[in-house]
Chimera marker file (.cmm) of the C-alpha trace (Angstrom):
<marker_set name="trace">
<marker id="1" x="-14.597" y="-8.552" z="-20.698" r="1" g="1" b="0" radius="0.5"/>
<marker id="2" x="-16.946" y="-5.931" z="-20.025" r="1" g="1" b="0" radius="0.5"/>
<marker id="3" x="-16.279" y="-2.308" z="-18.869" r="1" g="1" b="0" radius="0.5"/>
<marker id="4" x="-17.612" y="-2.945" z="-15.258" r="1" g="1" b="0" radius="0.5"/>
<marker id="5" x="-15.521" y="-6.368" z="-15.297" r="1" g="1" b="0" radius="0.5"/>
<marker id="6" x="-12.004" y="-4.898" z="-15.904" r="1" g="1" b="0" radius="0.5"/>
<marker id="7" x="-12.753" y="-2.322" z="-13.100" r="1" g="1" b="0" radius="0.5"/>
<marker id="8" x="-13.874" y="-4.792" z="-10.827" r="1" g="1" b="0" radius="0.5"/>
<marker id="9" x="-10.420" y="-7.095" z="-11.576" r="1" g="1" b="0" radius="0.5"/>
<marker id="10" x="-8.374" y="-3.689" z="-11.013" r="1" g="1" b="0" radius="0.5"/>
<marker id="11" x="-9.591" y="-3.166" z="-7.617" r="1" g="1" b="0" radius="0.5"/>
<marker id="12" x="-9.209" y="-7.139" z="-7.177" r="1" g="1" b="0" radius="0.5"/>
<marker id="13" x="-6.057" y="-6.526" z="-7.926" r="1" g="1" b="0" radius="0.5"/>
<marker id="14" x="-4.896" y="-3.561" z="-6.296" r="1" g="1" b="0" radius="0.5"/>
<marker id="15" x="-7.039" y="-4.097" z="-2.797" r="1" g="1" b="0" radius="0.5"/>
<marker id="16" x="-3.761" y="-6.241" z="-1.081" r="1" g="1" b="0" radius="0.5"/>
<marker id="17" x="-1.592" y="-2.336" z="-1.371" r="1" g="1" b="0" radius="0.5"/>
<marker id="18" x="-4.525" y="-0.188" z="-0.223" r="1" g="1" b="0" radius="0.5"/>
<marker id="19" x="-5.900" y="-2.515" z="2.687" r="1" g="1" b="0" radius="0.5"/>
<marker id="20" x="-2.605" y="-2.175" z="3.733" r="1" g="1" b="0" radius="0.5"/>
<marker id="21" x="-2.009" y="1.118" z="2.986" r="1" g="1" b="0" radius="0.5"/>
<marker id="22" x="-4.474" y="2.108" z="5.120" r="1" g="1" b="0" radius="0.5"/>
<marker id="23" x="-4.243" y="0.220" z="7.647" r="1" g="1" b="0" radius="0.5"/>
<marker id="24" x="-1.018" y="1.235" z="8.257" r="1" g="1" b="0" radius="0.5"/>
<marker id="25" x="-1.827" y="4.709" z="7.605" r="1" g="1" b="0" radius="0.5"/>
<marker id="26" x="-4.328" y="4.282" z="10.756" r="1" g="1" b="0" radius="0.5"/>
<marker id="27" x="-1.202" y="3.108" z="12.850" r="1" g="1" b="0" radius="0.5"/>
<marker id="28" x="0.484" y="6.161" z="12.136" r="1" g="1" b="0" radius="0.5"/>
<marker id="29" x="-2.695" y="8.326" z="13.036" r="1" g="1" b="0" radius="0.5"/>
<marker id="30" x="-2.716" y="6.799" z="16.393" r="1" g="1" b="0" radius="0.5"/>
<marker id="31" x="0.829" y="7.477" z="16.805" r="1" g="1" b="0" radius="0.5"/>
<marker id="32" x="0.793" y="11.002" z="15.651" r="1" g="1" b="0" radius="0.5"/>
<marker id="33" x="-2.335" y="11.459" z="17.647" r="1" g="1" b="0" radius="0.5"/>
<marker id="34" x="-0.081" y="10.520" z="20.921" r="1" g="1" b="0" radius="0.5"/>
<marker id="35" x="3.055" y="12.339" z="20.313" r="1" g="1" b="0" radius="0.5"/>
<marker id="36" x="1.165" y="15.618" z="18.753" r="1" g="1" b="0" radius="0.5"/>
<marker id="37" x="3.259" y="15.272" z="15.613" r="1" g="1" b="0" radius="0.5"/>
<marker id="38" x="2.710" y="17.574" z="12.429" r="1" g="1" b="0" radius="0.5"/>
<marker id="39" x="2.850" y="16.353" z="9.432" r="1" g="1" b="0" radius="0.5"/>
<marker id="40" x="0.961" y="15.389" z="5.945" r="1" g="1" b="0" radius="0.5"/>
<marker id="41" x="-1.458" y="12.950" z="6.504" r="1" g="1" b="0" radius="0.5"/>
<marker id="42" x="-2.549" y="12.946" z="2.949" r="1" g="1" b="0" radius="0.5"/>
<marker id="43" x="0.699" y="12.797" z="1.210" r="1" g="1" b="0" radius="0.5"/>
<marker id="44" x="1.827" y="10.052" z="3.335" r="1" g="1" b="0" radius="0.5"/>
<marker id="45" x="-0.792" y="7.547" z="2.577" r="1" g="1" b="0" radius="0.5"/>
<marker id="46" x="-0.220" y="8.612" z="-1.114" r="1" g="1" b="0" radius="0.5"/>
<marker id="47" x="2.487" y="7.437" z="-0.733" r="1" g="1" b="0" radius="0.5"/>
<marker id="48" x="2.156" y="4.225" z="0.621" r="1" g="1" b="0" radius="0.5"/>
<marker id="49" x="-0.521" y="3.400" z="-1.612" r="1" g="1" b="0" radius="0.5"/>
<marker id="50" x="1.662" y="4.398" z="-4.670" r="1" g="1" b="0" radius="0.5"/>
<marker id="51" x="4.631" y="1.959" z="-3.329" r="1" g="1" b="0" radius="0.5"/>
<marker id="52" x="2.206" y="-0.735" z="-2.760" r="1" g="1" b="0" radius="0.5"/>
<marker id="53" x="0.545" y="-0.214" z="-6.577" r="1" g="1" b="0" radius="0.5"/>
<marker id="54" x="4.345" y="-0.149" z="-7.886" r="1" g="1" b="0" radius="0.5"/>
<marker id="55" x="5.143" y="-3.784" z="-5.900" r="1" g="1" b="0" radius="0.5"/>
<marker id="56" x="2.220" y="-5.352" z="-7.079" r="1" g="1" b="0" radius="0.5"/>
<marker id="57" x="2.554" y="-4.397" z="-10.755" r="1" g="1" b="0" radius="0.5"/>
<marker id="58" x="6.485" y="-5.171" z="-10.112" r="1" g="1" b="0" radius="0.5"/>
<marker id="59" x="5.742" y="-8.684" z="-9.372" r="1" g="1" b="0" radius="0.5"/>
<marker id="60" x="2.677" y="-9.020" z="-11.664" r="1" g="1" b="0" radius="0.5"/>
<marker id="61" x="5.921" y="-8.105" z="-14.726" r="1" g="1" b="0" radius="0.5"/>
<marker id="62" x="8.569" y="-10.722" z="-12.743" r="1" g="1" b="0" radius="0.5"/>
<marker id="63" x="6.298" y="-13.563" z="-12.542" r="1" g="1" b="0" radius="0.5"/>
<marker id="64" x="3.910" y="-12.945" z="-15.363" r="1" g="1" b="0" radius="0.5"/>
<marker id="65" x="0.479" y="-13.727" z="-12.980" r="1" g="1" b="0" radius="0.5"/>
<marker id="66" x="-0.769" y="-12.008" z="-9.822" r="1" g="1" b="0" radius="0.5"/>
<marker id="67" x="-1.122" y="-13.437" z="-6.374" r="1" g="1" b="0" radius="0.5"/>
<marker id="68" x="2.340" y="-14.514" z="-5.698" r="1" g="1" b="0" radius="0.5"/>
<marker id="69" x="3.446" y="-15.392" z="-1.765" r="1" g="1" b="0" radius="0.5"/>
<marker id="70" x="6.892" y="-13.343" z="-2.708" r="1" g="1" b="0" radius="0.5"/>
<marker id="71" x="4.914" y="-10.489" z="-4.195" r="1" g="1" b="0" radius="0.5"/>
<marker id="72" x="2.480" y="-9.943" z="-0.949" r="1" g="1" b="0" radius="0.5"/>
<marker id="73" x="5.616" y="-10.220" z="1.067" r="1" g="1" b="0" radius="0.5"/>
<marker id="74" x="7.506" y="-7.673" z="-1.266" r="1" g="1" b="0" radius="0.5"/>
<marker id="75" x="4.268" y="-5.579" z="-0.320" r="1" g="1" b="0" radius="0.5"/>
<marker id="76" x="4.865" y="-5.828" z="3.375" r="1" g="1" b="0" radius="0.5"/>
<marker id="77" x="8.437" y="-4.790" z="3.722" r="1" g="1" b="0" radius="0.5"/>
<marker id="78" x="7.897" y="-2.462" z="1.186" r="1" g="1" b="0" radius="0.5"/>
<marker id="79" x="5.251" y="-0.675" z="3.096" r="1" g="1" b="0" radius="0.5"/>
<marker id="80" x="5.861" y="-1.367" z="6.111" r="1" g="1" b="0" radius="0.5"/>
<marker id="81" x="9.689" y="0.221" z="5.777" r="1" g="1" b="0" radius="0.5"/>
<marker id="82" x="7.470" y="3.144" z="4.321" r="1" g="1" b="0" radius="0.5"/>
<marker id="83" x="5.924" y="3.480" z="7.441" r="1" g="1" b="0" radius="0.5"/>
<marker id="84" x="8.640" y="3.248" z="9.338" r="1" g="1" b="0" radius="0.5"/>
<marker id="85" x="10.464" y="5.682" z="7.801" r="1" g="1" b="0" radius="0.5"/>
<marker id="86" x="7.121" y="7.950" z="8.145" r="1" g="1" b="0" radius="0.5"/>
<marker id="87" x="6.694" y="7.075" z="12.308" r="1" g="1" b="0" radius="0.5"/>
<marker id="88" x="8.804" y="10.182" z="12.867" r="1" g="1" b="0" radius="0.5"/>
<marker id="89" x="6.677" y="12.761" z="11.600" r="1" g="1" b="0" radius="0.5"/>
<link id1="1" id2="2" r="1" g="1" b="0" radius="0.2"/>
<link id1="2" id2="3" r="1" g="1" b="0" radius="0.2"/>
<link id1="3" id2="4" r="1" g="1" b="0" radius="0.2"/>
<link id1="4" id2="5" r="1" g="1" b="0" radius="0.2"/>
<link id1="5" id2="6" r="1" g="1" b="0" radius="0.2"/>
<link id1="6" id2="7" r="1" g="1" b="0" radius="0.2"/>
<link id1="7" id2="8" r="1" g="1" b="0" radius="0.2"/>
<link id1="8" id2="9" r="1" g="1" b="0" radius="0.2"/>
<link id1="9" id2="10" r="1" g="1" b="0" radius="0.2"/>
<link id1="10" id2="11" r="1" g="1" b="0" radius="0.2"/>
<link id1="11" id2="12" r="1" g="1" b="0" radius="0.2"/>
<link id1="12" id2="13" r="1" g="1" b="0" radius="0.2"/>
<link id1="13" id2="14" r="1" g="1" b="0" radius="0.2"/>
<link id1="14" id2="15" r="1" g="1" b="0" radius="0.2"/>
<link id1="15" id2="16" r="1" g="1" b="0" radius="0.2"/>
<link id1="16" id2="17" r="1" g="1" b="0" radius="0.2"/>
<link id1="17" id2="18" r="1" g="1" b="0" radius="0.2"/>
<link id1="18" id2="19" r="1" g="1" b="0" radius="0.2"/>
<link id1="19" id2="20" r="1" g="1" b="0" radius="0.2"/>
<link id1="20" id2="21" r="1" g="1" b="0" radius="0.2"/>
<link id1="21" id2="22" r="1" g="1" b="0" radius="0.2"/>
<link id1="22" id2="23" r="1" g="1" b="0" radius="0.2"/>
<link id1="23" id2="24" r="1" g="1" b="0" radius="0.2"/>
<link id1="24" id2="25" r="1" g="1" b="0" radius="0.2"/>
<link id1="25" id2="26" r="1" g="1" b="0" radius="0.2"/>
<link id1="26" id2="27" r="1" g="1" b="0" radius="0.2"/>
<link id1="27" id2="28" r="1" g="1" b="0" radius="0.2"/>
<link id1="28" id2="29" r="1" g="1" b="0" radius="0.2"/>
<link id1="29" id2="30" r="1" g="1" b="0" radius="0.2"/>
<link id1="30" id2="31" r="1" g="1" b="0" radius="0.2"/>
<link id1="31" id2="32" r="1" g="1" b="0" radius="0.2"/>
<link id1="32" id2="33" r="1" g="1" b="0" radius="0.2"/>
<link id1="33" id2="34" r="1" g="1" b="0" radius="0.2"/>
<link id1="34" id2="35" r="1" g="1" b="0" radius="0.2"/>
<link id1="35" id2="36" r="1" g="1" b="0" radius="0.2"/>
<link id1="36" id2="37" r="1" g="1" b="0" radius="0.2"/>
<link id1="37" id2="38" r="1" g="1" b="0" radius="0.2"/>
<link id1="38" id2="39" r="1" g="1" b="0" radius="0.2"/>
<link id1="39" id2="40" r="1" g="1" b="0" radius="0.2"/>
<link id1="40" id2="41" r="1" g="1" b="0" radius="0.2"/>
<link id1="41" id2="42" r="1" g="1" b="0" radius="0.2"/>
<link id1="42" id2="43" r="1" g="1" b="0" radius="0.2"/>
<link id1="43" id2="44" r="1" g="1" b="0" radius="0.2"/>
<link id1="44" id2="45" r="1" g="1" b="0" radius="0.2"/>
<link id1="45" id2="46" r="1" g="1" b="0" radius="0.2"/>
<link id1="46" id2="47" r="1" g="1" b="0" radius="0.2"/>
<link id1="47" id2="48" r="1" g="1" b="0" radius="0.2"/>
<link id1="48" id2="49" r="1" g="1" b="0" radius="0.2"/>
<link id1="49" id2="50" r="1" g="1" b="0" radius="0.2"/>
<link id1="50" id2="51" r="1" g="1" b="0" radius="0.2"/>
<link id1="51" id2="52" r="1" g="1" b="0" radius="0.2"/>
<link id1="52" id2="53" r="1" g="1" b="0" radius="0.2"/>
<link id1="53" id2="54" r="1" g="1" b="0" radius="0.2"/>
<link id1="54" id2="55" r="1" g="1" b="0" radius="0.2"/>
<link id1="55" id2="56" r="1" g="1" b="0" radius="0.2"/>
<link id1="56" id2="57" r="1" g="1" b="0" radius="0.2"/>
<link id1="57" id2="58" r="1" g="1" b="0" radius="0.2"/>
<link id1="58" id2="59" r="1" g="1" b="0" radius="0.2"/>
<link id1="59" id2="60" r="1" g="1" b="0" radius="0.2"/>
<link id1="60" id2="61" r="1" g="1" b="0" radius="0.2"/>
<link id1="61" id2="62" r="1" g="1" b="0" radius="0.2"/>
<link id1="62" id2="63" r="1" g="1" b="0" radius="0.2"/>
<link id1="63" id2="64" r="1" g="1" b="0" radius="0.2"/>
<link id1="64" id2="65" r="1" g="1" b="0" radius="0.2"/>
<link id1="65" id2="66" r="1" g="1" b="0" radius="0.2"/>
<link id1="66" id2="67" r="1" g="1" b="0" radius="0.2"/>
<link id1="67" id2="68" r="1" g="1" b="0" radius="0.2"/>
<link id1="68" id2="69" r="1" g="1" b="0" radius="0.2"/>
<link id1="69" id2="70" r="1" g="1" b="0" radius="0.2"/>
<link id1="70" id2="71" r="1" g="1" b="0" radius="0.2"/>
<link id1="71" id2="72" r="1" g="1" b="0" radius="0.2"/>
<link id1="72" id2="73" r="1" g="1" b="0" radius="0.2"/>
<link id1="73" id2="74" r="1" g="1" b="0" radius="0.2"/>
<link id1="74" id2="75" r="1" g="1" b="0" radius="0.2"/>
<link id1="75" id2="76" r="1" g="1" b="0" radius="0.2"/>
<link id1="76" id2="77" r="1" g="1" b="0" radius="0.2"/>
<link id1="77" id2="78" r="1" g="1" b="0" radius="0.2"/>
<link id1="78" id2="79" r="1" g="1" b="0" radius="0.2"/>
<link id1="79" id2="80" r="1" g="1" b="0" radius="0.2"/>
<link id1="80" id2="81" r="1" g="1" b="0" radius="0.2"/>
<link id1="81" id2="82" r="1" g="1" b="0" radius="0.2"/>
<link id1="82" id2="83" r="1" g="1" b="0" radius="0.2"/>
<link id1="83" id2="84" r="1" g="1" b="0" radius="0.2"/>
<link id1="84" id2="85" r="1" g="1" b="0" radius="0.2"/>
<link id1="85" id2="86" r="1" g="1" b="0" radius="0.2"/>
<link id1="86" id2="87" r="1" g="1" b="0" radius="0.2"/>
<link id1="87" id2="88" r="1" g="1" b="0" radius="0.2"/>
<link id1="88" id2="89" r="1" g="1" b="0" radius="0.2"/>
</marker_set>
């Protein structure tokens, strides 16, 4: 496999935690845009992103391929309870 190849099936890999990541990032923009909450932006979608990379390598080890139904949903909560926890500010 070549150089541009293995990069290529990284970010194949790890696009499911930053789509989300950011997406849910976005929410939190909006929300903090509405409430005029101040806070750390950049640290928090960090963070999300780093959860998401840490559940998808998590289930990658568990069930030995990638692209698992329990995985993506391990990726949701995950996140999403990130989030949550983040809504406040």
């Amino acid at each position: 496999m070549t150089f541009s190849a293995s990069i290529f099936h990284l970010l194949g890999l790890l696009a499911p935690a930053l789509g989300l990541a950011v997406l849910l990032w976005l929410g939190l923009m909006l929300r903090r845009r509405q409430r005029k909450v101040t806070s750390q932006p950049a640290r928090q979608l960090g963070w999300l992103v780093l959860v998401g990379v840490v559940v998808l390598m998590a289930g990658l080890a568990f069930f030995g391929r990638d692209a698992k139904m329990a995985t993506y949903a391990a990726l949701v909560v995950a996140q999403g309870t990130l989030a949550w926890r983040f809504r406040g500010g």
